[in-house]
Each structure stands twice: as C-alpha cells, then as structure tokens.
C-alpha positions as CSV (number, residue, x, y, z in Angstrom):
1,X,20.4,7.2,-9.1
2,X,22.6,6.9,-5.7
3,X,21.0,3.5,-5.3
4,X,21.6,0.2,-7.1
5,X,19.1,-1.1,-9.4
6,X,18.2,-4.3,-7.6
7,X,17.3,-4.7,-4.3
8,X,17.4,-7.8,-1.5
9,X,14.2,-9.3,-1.3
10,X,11.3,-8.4,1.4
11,X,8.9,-10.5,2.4
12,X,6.4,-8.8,0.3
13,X,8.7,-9.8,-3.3
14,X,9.8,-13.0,-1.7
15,X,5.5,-13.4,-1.7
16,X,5.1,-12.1,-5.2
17,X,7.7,-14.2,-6.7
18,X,6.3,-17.9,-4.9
19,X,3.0,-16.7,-6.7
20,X,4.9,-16.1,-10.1
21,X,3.6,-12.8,-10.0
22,X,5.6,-10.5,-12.4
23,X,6.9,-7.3,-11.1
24,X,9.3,-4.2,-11.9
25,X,11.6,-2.8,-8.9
26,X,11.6,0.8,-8.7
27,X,14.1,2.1,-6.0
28,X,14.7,5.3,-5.0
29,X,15.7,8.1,-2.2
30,X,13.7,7.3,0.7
31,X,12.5,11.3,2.5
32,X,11.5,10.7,5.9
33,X,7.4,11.5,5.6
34,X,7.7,12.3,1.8
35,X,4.9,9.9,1.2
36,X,3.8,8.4,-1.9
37,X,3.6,12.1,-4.0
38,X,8.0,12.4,-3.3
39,X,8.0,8.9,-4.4
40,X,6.3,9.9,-7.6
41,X,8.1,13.4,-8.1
42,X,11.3,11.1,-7.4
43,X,10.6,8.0,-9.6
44,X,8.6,9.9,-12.4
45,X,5.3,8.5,-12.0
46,X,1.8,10.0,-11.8
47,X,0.9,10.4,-8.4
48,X,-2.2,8.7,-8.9
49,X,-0.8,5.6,-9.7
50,X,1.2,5.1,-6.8
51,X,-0.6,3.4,-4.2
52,X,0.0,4.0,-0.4
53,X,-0.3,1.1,2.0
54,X,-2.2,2.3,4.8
55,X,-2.7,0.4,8.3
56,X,-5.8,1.1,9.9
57,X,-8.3,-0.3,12.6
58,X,-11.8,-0.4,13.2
59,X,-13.5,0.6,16.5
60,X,-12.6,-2.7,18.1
61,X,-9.2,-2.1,17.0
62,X,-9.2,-5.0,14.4
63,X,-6.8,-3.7,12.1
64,X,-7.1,-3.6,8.2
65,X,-5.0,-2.6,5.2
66,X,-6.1,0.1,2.7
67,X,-4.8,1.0,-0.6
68,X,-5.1,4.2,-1.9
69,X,-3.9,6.5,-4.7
70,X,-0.9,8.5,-3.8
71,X,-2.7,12.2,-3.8
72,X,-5.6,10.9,-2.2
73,X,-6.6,10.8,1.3
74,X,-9.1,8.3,2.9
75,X,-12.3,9.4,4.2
76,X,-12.9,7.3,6.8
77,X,-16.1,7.7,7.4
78,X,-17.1,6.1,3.9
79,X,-15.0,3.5,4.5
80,X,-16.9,2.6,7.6
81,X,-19.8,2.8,6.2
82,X,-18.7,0.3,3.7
83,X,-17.1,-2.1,5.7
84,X,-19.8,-2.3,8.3
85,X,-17.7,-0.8,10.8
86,X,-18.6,2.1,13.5
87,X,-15.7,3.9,13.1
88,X,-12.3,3.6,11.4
89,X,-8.9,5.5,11.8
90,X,-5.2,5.4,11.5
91,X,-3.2,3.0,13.5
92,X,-0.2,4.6,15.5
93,X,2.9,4.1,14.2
94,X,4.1,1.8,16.3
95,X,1.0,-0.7,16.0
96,X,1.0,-0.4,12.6
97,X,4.7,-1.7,12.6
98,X,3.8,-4.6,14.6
99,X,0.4,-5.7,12.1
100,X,2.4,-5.7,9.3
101,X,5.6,-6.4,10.1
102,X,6.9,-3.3,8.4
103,X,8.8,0.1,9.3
104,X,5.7,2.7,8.3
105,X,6.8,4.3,5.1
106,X,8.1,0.8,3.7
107,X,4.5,-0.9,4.1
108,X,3.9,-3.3,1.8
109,X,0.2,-5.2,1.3
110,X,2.1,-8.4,0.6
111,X,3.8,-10.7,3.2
112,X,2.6,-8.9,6.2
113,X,3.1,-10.4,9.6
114,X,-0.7,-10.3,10.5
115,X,-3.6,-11.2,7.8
116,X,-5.7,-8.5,8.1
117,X,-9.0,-7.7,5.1
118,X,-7.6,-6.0,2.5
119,X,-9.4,-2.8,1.0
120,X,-8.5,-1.2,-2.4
121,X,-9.7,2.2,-3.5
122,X,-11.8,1.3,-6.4
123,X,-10.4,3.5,-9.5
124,X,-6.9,1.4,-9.0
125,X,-8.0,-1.4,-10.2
126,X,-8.6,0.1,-13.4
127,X,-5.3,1.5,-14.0
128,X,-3.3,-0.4,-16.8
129,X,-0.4,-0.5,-13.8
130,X,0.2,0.6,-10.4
131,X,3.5,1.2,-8.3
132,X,3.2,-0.2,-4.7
133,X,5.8,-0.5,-1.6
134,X,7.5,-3.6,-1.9
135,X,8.3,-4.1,2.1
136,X,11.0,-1.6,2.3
137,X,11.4,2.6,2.6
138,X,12.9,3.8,-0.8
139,X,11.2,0.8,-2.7
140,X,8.1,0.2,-4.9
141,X,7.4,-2.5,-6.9
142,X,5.4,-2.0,-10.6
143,X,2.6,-4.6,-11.2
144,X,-0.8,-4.5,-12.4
145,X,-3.3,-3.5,-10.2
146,X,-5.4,-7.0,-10.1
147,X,-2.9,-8.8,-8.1
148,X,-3.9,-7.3,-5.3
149,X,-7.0,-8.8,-5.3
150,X,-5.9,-12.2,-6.6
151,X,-3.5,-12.7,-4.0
152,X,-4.6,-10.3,-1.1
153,X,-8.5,-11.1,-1.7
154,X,-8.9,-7.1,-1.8
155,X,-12.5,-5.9,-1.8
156,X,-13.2,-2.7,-3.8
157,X,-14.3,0.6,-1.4
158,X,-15.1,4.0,-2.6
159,X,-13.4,6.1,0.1
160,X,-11.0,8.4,-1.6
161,X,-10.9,12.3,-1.0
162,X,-8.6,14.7,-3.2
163,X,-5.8,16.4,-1.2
C-alpha cells in the first residue's frame, strides 16, 4: 500500500472518537468516480458491505443523507414513498459539498456541516460490520453497522435496487 496506515483525523473520526465509538482505518488509492465497488476491489471487501454516503434532497430541496450498500443503487421513488416525500433525487455536486461539508467521494455520515435525517438501507444493519467513508477520498472507516443509528438517529428504509 502507497499510502500510510494512519491517517489525520476528519471531522467525521474526530466525531467517532468524542463518542468512544471504536473503529478500524482502512486507506486506500482514491480513483476519481471509482465509487464504493473500486474501494472494495481495492481494500478486499465485499461490495455489499461497503456503504456509500449519498446526499440527496427532497422536492423542497431539504437535503438528507442515505446509506446504501456499495453495489446497490437507490430507488428513489421507494424512498419517497417512505419518507413522506413527493419526490427525491441526487444533490449536485457542488450542493452536496456544501450540506456536508465534504469533497463528494470522501462523504462521510458523521461530522457533517449541516444535520440533515439520516436514512440507512435496511439489510446494513444486519451485517456483523460495515466499511464507511471516514470524511476523506481514499478513506473508510470499519465499524459496526448500529452506530449509525446510535449516533446519526438513522431510520431504516427499504430503497435498494441491484446494479
């Protein structure tokens, strides 16, 4: 590995650690839109338990967080639905980078600059452990799955599509 093992803390780690949350560093070669399946390839790991961070927003463009499993896509449509929400999609780039304070492909859930309702993709939170971005590109973060709603409040959705 090019990188070294430990890397300066985020906001996102620097939030974990006040909440005495345990966690594993994973760094690796960051590919400009690899996504969360080169992360895997990269780093070793099923696919399905790396989690994207995604930024999205509503029809009033109130934006949210969703977590989903690497080789999954959202349907938003069945996320609307579940939320109570008319309509749900993406957020640009660029807004995404200002609700959460980070560069999009180094999203991390924890420490964003805005907070924004948290949804998780059901079926993660049964996985023994998940791999998330830990507020930087080229950087996950191993923990279990249930943090996310102990310290993010995360509501369960069903949403995910295979790719």
């Amino acid at each position: 590995m090019a990188k070294k093992d430990h890397v300066s803390e985020t906001p996102a780690t620097a939030m974990l650690k006040a909440a005495g949350v345990a966690y594993t560093e994973h760094p690796y070669e960051y590919l400009e839109h690899g996504g969360a399946q080169h992360s895997a390839e990269v780093l070793g790991f099923d696919p399905f338990t790396v989690v994207k961070t995604l930024i999205m927003e509503d029809e009033k463009a109130r934006p949210l967080v969703v977590l989903m499993h690497g080789n999954r896509t959202v349907s938003t449509k069945n996320l609307a639905r579940q939320i109570g929400a008319k309509s749900v999609q993406p957020c640009k780039p660029e807004v995404a980078n200002r609700h959460s304070g980070y560069l999009v492909g180094g999203t991390s859930p924890f420490g964003t600059r805005k907070q924004m309702p948290v949804y998780v993709e059901e079926t993660i939170l049964a996985l023994p452990k998940i791999a998330i971005n830990g507020g930087r590109r080229g950087y996950l973060v191993g923990i279990e799955p249930q943090v996310c709603v102990q310290l993010l409040g995360a509501k369960p959705v069903n949403c995910a599509l295979a790719e």
